[in-house]
N, C-alpha and C positions, 0 to 999 in steps of 0.2 A: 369162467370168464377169461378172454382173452388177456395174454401180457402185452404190454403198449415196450416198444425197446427204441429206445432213443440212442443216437449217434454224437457225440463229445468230441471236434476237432477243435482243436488250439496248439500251438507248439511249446506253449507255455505249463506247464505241469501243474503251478499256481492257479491258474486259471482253471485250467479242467478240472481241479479238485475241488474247485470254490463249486463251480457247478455241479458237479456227482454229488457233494454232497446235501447242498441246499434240495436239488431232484429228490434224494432218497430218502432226507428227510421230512419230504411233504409226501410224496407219494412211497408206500413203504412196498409196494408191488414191482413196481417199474425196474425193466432191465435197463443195462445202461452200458454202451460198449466206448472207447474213447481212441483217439486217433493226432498222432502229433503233426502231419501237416495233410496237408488236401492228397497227395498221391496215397497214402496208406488208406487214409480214408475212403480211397475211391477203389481199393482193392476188397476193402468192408464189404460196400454198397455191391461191388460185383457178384458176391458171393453169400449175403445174409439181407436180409428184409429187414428195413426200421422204417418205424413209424413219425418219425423227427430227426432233422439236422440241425445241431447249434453250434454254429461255424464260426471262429475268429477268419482275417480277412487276408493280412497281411502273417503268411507262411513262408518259409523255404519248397521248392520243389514242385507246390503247387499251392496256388493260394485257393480265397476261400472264393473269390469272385470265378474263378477257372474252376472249381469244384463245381458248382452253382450251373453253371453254365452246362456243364457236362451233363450233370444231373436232370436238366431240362431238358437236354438232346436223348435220355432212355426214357421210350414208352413207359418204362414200370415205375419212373422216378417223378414224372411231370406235373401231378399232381403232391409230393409230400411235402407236406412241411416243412420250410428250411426258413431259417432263422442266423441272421447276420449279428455276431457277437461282436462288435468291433469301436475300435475308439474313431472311425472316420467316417465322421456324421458331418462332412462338408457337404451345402446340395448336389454337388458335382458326382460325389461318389452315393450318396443315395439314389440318384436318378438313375445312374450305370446299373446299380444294384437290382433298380423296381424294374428297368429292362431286361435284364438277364432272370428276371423271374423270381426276384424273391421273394419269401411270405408277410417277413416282417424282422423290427432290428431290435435290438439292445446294444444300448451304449454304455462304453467302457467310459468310468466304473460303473458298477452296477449293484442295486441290492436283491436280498434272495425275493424280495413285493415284486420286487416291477420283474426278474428272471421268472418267476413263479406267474405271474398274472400275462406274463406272456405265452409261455407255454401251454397253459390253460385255452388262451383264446387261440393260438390255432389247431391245437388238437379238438376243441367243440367245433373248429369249422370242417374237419373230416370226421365227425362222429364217433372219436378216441378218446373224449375226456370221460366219459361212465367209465369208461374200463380203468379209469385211475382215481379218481375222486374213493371210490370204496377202499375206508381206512384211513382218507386222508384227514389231518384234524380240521374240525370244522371254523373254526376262528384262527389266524397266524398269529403266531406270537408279536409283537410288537415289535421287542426287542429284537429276537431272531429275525425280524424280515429283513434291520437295520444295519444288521451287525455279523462282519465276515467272519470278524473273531469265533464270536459265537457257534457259526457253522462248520468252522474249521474242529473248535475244541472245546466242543460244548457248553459254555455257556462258562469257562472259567475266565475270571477278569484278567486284565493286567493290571499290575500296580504302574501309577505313574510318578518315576520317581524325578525330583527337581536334579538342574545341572546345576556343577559344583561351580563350574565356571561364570566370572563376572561378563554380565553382557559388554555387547560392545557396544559405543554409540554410535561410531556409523555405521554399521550392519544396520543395526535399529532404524537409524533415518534413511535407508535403503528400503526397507520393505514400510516404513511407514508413507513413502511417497507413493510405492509400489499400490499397498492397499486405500491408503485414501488419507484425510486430514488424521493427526490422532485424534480419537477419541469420539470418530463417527461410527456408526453402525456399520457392522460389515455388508457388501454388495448384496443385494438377494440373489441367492442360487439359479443358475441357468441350465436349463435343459440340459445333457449332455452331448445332445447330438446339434450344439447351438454351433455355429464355427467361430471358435478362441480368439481373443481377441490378447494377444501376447506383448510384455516388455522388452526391451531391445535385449535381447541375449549379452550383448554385448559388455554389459553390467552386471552379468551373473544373474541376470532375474530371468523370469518364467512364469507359468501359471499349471497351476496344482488342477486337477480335476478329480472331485474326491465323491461318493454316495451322496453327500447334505450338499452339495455345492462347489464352485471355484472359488479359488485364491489365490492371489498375485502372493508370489514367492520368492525370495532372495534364494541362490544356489551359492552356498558358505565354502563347498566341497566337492568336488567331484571325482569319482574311478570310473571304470570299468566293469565295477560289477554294481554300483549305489551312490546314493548324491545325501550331501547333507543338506538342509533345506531349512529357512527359518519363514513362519509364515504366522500372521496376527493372530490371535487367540479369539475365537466367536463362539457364539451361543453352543454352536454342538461341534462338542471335543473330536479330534479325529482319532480314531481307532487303530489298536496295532492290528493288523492283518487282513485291514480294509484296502481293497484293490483301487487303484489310482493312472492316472493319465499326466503325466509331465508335458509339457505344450514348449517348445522353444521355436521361435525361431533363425532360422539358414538359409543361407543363399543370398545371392542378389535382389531375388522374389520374392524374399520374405513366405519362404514357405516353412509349415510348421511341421516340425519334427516331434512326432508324439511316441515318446515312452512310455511302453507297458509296464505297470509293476504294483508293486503294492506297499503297505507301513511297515517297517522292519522294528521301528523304534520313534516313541514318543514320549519329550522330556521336556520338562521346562526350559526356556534359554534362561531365566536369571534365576538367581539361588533366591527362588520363595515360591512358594507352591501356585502364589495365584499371579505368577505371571501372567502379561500381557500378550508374551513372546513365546511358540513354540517351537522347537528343534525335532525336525522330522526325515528320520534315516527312511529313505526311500528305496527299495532296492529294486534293479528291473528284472523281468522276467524275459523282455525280449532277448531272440535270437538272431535277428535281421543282422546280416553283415551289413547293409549300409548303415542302420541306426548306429553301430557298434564305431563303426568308422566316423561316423559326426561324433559320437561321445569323443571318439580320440582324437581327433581336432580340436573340440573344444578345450581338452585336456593340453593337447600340446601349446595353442592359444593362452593356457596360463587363467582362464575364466576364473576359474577355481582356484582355493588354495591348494598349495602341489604336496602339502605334508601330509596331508588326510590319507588314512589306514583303512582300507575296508577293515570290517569286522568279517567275520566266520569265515 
């Protein structure tokens, strides 16, 4: 039986690995080659045959839209499966996408259900999925489909330990306006690829785009490499090393600024275990010099408190 060998672009290392390994743990056959932005990638393609592309959008050097593009202009690429991994699920940039030819998207974040049930469905529309399915388990873990953690490092928990620190009250009354009256039900979960609907940056707030859902977030902290973040406490706990979508808005236009990244750390904000309030170290994975350059604006802007320490 044929190997099926899939193609991993993202410039994020986080992210390719979140991917390899959720892949090789459902399908235990499958090669898997990976590529940090769309130019490498496109030296891949030149030179080795895959039967999928799972492409983030926004790259250095070459993004994933100009990858795409190129890939349609070779005879031997026009038909593969290519697969837009990307947190820019505006209509504007999906319509760009389904014209330049794409097969189909995943939206950042993402869990390994909806990355697995997508790969599935366009490798059965080129006749690839037999040759993966053998060996694969027949029922997904539940857990595991939900949980990045999981995928990363096999199924060992985190403990979630409470912060020593007394909350604050206005931080509190910041993200309670943020998320809604106290003591309502949190918003139900929206699509990922729905277009954000964000707080005025201007107040430090933002919007979380997390696997279970969005959340209006207060931003407590800001660097250069991680934000501290407090955000209301809902039915489903958020995850260390569940990948995530930061939404800000910039500019005069109000356009959104969306950071790549993932849970570094999840802690109570008040010293009792069943806070209301969590405290969520968010770290990015992006590389984009202009993302980098709004973060240090915001930063020089003062948005953020200026003591904050990244960790590691």
């Amino acid at each position: 039986m044929s190997k099926v060998s899939v193609l991993v672009v993202d410039d994020a290392p986080f992210i390719r690995d979140l991917v390899k390994k959720g892949l090789r743990n459902y399908f235990p056959g499958i090669q898997i080659e990976d590529a940090i932005n769309g130019r490498k990638a496109q030296i891949l393609l030149e030179r080795e045959t895959f039967d999928m592309v799972l492409c983030d959008w926004e790259m250095p050097e070459m993004s994933g839209l100009e990858l795409l593009t190129w890939c349609r202009q070779q005879e031997s690429l026009k038909t593969m499966p290519f697969i837009m991994v990307t947190s820019r699920g505006d209509k504007e940039n999906v319509v760009q996408a389904i014209q330049a030819g794409v097969t189909d998207f995943i939206g950042k974040p993402f869990t390994n259900e909806q990355l697995l049930t997508k790969v599935k469905k366009a490798l059965a529309k080129v006749g690839k999925l037999d040759a993966l399915m053998a060996g694969a388990p027949t029922k997904m873990n539940s857990a595991f489909a939900n949980d990045s953690l999981s995928a990363l490092t096999g199924g060992k928990a985190e403990v979630i330990k409470p912060a020593v620190r007394p909350a604050s009250v206005g931080l509190l009354d910041q993200i309670a306006r943020a998320s809604g009256p106290a003591g309502s039900a949190p918003a139900a979960p929206t699509a990922p690829a729905a277009a954000p609907s964000v707080a005025a940056s201007g107040r430090g707030q933002g919007q979380l785009r997390l696997p279970s859902g969005n959340q209006q977030c207060v931003i407590k902290a800001l660097s250069l490499k991680e934000a501290l973040l407090v955000v209301r406490r809902g039915e489903v706990l958020p995850q260390v090393l569940d990948s995530a979508v930061l939404d800000l808005e910039q500019g005069e236009n109000a356009e959104i600024a969306r950071l790549n990244g993932y849970l570094h750390a999840v802690v109570a904000y008040e010293p009792k275990p069943d806070s209301d309030w969590l405290q969520l170290t968010f770290r990015f994975v992006d590389q984009d010099a202009q993302k980098l350059d709004y973060v240090s604006r915001l930063i020089a802007r003062g948005t953020a408190q200026k003591h904050f320490v990244p960790g590691g």
